[in-house]
SEDREN-887783 format. One line per field, with one value per atom (N, C-alpha, C): residue number from 1; residue in three letters; x, y, z. Coordinates in Angstrom, 1 decimal. Example, Ala and Ser with C-alpha at 12.3 -4.5 7.8 and 13.67 -1.06 7.14 Angstrom:
BEGIN
nr	[1	1	1	2	2	2]
rest	[ALA	ALA	ALA	SER	SER	SER]
east	[13.2	12.3	13.2	12.8	13.7	12.9]
north	[-5.7	-4.5	-3.3	-2.2	-1.1	0.0]
up	[7.8	7.8	7.8	7.1	7.1	7.9]
***
This chain:
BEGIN
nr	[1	1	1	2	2	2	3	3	3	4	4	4	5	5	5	6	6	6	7	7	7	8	8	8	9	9	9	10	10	10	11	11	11	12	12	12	13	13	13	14	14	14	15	15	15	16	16	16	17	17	17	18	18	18	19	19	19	20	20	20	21	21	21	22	22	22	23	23	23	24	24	24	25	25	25	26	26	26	27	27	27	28	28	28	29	29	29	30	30	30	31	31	31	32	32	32	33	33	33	34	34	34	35	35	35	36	36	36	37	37	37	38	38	38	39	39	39	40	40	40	41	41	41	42	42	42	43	43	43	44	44	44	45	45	45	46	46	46	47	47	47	48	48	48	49	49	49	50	50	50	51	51	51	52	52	52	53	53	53	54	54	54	55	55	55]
rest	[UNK	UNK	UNK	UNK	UNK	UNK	UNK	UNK	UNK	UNK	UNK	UNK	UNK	UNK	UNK	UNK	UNK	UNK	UNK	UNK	UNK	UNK	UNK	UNK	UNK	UNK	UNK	UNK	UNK	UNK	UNK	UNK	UNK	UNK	UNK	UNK	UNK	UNK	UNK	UNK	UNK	UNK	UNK	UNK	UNK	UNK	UNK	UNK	UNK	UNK	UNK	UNK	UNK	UNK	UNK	UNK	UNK	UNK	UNK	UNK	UNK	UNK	UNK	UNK	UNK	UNK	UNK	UNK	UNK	UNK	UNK	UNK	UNK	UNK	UNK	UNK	UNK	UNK	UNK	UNK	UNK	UNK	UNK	UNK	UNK	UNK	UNK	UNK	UNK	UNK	UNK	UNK	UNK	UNK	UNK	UNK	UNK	UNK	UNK	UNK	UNK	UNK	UNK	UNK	UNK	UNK	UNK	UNK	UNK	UNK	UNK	UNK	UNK	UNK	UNK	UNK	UNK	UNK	UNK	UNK	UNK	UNK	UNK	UNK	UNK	UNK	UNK	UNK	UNK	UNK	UNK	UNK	UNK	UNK	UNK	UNK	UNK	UNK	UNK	UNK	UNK	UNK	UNK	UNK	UNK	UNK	UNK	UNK	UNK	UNK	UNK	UNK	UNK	UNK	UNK	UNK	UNK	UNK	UNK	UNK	UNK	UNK	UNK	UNK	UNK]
east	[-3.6	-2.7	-2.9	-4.1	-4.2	-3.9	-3.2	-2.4	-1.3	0.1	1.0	2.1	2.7	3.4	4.8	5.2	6.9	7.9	9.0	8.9	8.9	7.5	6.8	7.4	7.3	7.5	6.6	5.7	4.8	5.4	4.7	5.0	3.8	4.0	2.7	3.6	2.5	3.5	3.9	3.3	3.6	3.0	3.7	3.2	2.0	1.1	-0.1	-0.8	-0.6	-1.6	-1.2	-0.8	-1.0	-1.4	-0.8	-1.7	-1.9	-3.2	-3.5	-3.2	-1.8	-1.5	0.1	1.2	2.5	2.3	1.4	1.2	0.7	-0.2	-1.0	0.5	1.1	2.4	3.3	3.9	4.3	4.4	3.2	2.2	2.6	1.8	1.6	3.2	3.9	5.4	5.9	5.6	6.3	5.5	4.1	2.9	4.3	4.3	5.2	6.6	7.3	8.6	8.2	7.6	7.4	6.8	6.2	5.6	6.4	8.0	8.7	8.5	7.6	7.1	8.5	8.5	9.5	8.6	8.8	8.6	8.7	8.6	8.8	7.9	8.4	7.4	8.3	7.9	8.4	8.5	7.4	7.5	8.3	8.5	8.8	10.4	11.0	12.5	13.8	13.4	14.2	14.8	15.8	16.2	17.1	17.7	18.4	19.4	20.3	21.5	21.4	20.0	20.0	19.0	19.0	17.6	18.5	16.6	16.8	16.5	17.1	16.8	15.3	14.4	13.0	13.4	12.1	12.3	12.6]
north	[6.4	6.4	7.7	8.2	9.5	11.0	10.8	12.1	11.4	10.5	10.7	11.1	12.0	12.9	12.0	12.7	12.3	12.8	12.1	12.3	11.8	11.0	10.8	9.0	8.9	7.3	6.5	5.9	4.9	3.7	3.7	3.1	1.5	0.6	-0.3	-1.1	-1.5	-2.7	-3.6	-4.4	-5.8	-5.3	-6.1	-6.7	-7.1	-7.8	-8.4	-7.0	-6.2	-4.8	-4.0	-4.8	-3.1	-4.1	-5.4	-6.1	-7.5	-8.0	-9.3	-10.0	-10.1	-11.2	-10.6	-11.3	-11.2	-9.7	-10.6	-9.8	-8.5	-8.1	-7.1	-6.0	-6.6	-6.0	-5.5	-6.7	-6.1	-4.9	-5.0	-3.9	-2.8	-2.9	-1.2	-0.9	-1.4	-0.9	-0.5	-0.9	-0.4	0.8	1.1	2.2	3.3	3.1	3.9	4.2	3.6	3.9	4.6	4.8	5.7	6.6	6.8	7.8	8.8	8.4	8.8	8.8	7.9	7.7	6.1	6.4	5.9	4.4	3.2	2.0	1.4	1.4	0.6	-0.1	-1.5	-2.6	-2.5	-2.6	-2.3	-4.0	-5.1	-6.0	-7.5	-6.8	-7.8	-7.5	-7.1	-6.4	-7.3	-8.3	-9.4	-10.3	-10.5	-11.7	-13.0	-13.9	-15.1	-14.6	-13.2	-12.9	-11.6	-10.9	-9.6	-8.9	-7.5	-6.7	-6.7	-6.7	-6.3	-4.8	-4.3	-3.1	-2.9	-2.3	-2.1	-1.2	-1.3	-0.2	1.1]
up	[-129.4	-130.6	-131.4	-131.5	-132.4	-131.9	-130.5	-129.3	-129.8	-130.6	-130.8	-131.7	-131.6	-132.5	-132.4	-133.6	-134.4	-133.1	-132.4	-131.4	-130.2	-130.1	-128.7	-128.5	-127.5	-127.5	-126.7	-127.3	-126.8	-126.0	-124.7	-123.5	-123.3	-123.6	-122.9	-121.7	-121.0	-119.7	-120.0	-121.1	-121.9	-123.2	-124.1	-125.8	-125.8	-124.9	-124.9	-124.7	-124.6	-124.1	-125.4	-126.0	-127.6	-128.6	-128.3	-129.8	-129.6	-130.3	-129.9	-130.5	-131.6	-132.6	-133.0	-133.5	-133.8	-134.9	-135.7	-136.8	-136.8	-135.6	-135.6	-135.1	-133.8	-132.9	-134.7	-135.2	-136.4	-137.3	-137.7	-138.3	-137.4	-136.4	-135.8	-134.7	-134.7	-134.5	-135.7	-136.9	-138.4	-138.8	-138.4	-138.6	-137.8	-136.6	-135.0	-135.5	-136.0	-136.7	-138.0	-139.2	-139.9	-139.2	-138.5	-138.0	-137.0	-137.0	-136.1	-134.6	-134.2	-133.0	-132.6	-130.9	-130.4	-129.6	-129.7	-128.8	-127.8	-127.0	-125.1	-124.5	-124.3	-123.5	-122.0	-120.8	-119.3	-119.6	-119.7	-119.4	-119.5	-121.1	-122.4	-122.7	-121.6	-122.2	-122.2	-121.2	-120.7	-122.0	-122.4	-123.4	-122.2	-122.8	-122.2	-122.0	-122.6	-122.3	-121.8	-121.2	-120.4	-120.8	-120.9	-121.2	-122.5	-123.5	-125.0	-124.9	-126.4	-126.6	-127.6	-127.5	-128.1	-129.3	-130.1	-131.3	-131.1]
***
C-alpha cells in the first residue's frame, strides 16, 4: 500500500485478500479513491445481471 501513487490501480484476487471486515473494505477503498488510486477485485466482479463495475 505505501508503493501506490495517484494514478495506480490496486489489483487483489478477491475482497477477502485486502480486508477482513465490510467495514475495514469500506474504509480503505474511500482511503484509495481520495488518494486518486484506482480499485479491482478479478474475483468478486460477478453481479445476478453480469460483471459489476469496481471503484
Amino acid at each position: 500500500m505505501a508503493y501506490l501513487r495517484p494514478g495506480d490501480t490496486l489489483v487483489v484476487p478477491a475482497l477477502d485478500r485486502l480486508a477482513r471486515s465490510l467495514h475495514d473494505l469500506i474504509t480503505l477503498v474511500g482511503d484509495l479513491r481520495r488518494a486518486g488510486v484506482g480499485f479491482r477485485s478479478l474475483h468478486d466482479m460477478s453481479t445476478s445481471t453480469g460483471p459489476g463495475v469496481t471503484a
